[in-house]
Backbone as CSV, one residue per row, in Angstrom:
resi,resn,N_x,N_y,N_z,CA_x,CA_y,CA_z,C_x,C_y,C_z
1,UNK,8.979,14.254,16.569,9.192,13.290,15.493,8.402,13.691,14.252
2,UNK,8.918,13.168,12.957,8.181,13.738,11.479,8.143,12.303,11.024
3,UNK,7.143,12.332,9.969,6.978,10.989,9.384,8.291,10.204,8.851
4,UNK,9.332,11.700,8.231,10.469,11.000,7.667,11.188,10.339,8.888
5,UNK,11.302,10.650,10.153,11.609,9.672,11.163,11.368,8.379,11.095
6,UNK,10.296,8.029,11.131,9.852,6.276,11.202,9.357,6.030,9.509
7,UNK,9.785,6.376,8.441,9.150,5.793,7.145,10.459,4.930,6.489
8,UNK,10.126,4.032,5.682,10.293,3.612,5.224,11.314,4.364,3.780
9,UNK,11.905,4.380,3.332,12.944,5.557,2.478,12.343,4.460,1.012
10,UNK,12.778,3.508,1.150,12.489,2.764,0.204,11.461,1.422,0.446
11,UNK,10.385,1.450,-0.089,8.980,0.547,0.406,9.155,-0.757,-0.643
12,UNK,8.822,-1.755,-0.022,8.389,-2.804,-1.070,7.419,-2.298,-2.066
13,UNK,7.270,-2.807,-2.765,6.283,-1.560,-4.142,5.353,-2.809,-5.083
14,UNK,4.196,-2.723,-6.039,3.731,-3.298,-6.650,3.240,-2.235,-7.532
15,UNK,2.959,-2.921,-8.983,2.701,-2.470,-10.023,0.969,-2.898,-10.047
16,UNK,0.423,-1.627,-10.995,-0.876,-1.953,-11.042,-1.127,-3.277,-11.800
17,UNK,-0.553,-3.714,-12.603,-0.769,-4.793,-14.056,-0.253,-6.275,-13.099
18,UNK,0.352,-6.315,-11.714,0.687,-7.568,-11.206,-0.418,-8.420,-10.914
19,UNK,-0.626,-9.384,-10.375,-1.703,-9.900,-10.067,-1.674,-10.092,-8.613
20,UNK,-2.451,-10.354,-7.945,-2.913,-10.699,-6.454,-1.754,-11.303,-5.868
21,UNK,-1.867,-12.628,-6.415,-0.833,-13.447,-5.933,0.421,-12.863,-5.728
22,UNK,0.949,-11.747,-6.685,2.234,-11.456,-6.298,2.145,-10.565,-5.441
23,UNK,1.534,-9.939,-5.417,1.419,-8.850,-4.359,1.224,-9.493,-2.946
24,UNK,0.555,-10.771,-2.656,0.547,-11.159,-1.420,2.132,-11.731,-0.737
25,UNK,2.095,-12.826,-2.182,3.837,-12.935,-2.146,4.894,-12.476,-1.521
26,UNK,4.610,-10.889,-2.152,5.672,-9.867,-1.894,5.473,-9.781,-0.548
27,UNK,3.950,-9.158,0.043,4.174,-9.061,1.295,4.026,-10.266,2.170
28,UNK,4.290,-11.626,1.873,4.270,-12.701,2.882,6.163,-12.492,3.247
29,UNK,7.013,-11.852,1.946,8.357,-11.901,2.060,8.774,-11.247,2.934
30,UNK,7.925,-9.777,3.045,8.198,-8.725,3.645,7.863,-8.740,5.149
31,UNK,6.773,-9.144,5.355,5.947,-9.494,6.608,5.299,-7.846,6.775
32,UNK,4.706,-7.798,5.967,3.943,-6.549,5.858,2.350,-7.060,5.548
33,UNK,1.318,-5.928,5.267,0.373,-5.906,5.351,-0.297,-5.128,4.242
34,UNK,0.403,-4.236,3.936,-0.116,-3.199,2.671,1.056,-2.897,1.966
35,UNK,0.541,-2.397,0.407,1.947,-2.557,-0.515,1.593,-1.180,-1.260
36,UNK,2.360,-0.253,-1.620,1.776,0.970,-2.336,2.136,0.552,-3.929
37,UNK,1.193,0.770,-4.347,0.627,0.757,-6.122,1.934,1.808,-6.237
38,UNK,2.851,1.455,-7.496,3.499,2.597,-8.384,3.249,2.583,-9.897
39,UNK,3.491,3.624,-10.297,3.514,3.889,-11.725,4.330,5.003,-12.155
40,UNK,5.996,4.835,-12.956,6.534,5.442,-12.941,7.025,6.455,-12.224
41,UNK,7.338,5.351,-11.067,7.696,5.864,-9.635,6.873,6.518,-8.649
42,UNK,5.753,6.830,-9.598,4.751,7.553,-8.204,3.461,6.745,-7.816
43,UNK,3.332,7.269,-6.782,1.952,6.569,-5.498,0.785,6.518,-6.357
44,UNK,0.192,5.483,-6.660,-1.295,5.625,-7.519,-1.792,5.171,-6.607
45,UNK,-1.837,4.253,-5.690,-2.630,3.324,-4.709,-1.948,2.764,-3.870
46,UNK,-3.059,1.515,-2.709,-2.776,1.071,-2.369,-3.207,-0.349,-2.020
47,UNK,-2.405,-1.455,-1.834,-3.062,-2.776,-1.690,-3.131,-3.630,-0.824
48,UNK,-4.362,-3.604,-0.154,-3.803,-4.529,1.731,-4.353,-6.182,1.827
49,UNK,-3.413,-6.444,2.888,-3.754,-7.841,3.109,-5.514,-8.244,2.831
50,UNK,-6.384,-7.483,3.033,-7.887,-7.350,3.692,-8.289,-7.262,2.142
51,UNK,-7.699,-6.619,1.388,-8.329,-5.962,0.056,-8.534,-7.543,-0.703
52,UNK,-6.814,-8.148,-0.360,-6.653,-9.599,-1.254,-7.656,-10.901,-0.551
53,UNK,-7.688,-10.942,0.449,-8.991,-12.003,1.344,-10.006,-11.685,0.859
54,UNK,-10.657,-10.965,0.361,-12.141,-10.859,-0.073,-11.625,-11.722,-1.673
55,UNK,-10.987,-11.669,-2.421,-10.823,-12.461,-3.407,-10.018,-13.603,-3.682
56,UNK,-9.723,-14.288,-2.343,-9.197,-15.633,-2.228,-10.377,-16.554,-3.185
57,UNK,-9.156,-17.335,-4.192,-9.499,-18.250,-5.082,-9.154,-17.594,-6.502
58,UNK,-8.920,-16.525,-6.538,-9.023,-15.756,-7.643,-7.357,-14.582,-7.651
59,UNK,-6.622,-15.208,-7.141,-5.374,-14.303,-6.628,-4.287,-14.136,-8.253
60,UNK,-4.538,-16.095,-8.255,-3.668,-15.939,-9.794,-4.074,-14.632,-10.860
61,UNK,-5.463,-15.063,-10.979,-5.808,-14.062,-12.263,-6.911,-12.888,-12.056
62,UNK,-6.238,-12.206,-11.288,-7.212,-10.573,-10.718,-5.717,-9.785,-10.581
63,UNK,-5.688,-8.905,-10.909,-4.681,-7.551,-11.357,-4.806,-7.080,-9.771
64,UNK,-3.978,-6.369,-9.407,-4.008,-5.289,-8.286,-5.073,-4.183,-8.646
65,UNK,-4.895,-3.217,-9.889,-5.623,-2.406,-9.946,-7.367,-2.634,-10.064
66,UNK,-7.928,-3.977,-9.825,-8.800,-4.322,-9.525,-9.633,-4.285,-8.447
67,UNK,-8.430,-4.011,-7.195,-8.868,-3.876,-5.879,-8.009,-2.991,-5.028
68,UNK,-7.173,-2.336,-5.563,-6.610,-1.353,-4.984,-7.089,0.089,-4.360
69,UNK,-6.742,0.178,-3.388,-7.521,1.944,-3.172,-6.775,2.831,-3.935
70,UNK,-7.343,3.816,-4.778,-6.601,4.754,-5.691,-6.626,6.117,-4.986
71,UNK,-6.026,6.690,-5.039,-5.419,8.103,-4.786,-5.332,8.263,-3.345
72,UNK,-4.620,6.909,-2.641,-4.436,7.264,-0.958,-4.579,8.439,-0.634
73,UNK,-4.476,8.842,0.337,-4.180,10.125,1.316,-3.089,9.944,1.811
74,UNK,-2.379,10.885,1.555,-0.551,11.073,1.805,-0.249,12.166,2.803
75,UNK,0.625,12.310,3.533,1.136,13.592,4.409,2.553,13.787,3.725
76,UNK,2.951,15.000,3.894,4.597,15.209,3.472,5.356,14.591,4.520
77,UNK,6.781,14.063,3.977,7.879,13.848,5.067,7.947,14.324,5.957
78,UNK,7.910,15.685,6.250,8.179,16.802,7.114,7.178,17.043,8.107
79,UNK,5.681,16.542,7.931,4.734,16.491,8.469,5.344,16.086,9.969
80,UNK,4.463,16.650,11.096,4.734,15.710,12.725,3.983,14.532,12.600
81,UNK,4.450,13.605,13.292,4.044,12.033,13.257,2.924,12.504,13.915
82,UNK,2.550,13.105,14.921,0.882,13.450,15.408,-0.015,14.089,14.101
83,UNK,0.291,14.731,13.354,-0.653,14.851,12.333,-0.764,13.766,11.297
84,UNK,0.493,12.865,10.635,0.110,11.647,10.488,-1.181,10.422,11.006
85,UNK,-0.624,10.775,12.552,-1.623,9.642,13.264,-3.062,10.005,13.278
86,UNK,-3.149,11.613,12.943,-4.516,12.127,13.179,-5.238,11.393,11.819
87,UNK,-4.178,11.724,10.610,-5.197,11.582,9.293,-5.240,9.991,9.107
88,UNK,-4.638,9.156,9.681,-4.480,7.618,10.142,-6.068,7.238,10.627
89,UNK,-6.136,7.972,11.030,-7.558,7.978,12.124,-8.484,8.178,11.371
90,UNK,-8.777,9.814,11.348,-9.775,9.785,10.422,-9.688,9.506,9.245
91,UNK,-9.134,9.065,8.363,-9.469,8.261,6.930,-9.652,6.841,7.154
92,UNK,-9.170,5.815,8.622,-9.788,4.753,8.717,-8.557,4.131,7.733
C-alpha cells in the first residue's frame, strides 16, 4: 500500500486569515480532527482539534495562523504507507 491508497484526493481545507471557530466548524461537519492550512493551493500548516482547546473562549476572534503548526512534515503519494507510519511516529 502507498499513501495515495488511503489519502484523501481532496481534504477539507482552511485558510490561514479564518478564525478558530470556523475551522472547528468545518471539522465538527467533517468529523475530523485536523484541517491542513492552504495558501494558494499549497500546504502551509496545520490545525488540530488539541491546537483549538487550549484557546476555548477565544475561537471567534483568534486567526488559525495563530496556532497552527507551520511547515508540517509531508511524505510523497507514492511513498509506502509503512514509511508514512514511521514519520507519523517519530514527528509525534
Amino acid at each position: 500500500l502507498t499513501v495515495a491508497d488511503i489519502m484523501h484526493a481532496d481534504p477539507v481545507t482552511v485558510t490561514q486569515s479564518e478564525t478558530l471557530d470556523a475551522a472547528r466548524r468545518r471539522m465538527a461537519e467533517a468529523g475530523i480532527h485536523q484541517l491542513p492550512v492552504v495558501a494558494d493551493g499549497a500546504l502551509i500548516g496545520i490545525v488540530s482539534l488539541v491546537d483549538l482547546e487550549r484557546q476555548t473562549g477565544y475561537l471567534e476572534r483568534t486567526r488559525v495562523d495563530a496556532v497552527m503548526t507551520e511547515s508540517p512534515v509531508t511524505v510523497a503519494v507514492d511513498a509506502p504507507l509503512t514509511q508514512a507510519i514511521g514519520v507519523l511516529l517519530d514527528q509525534n
